[in-house]
N, C-alpha and C positions, 0 to 999 in steps of 0.2 A: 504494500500500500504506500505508492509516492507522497508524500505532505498529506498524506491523511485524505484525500481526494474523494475517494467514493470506501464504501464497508468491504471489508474479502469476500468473496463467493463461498469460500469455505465454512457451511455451517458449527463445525466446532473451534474456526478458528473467531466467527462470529458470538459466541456463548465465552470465550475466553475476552474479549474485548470486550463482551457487556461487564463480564466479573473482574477483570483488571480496571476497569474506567469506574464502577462503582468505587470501589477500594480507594482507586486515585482521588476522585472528585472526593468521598468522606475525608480524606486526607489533610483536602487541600482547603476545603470549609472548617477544622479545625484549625489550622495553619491563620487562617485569614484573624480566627479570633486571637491570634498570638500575634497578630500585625501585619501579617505577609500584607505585600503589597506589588502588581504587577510589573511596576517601573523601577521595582531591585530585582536584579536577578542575583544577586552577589551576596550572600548574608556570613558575617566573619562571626564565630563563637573559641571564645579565648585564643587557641595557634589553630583554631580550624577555620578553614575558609567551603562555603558550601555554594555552589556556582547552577544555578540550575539551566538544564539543556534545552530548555523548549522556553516560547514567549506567550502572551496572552491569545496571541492570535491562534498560534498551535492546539493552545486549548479550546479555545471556539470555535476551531475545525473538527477536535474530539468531540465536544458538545453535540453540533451537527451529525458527527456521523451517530452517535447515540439516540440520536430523539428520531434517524430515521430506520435505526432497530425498531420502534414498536409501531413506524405506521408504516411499514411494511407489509399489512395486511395479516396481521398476528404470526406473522415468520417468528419472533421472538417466543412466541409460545413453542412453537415447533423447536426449533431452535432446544430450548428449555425441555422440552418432553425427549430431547434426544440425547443430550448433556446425561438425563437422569438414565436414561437406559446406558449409556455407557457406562455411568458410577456402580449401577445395580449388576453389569455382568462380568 
């Protein structure tokens, strides 16, 4: 997936992007109440320096590709009921 452009064809690689961008995003709504702010990407903690690889924009290309998981026409469900058959076999 070039710049995040359009979702994988791959439905479990689809179910893995829904479950990694949840995780991400609770993350990152935590983070905000700690200060995060979009126009630092560079945060220093005592000798550590933490540089982050993506910019806001990247992330409201993730956004995008996420809200068009569930109007896909309940692909997401499908998606979801396939995921669980894999864990259950």
């Amino acid at each position: 997936m070039v710049n995040f452009e359009k979702l994988p064809n791959d439905l479990t690689e689809r179910g893995e992007f829904s479950k990694l961008f949840k995780e991400f995003n609770d993350a990152l709504e935590a983070s905000k109440i700690q200060s995060f702010q979009w126009d630092t990407l560079e945060y220093k903690f005592d000798k550590r320096v933490i540089k982050l690889d993506f910019d806001e924009n990247t992330y409201l290309s993730l956004v995008q590709r996420y809200k068009e998981l569930s109007s896909a026409g309940g692909e997401l469900v499908r998606v979801a009921k396939f995921l669980l058959i894999l864990m259950v076999t």
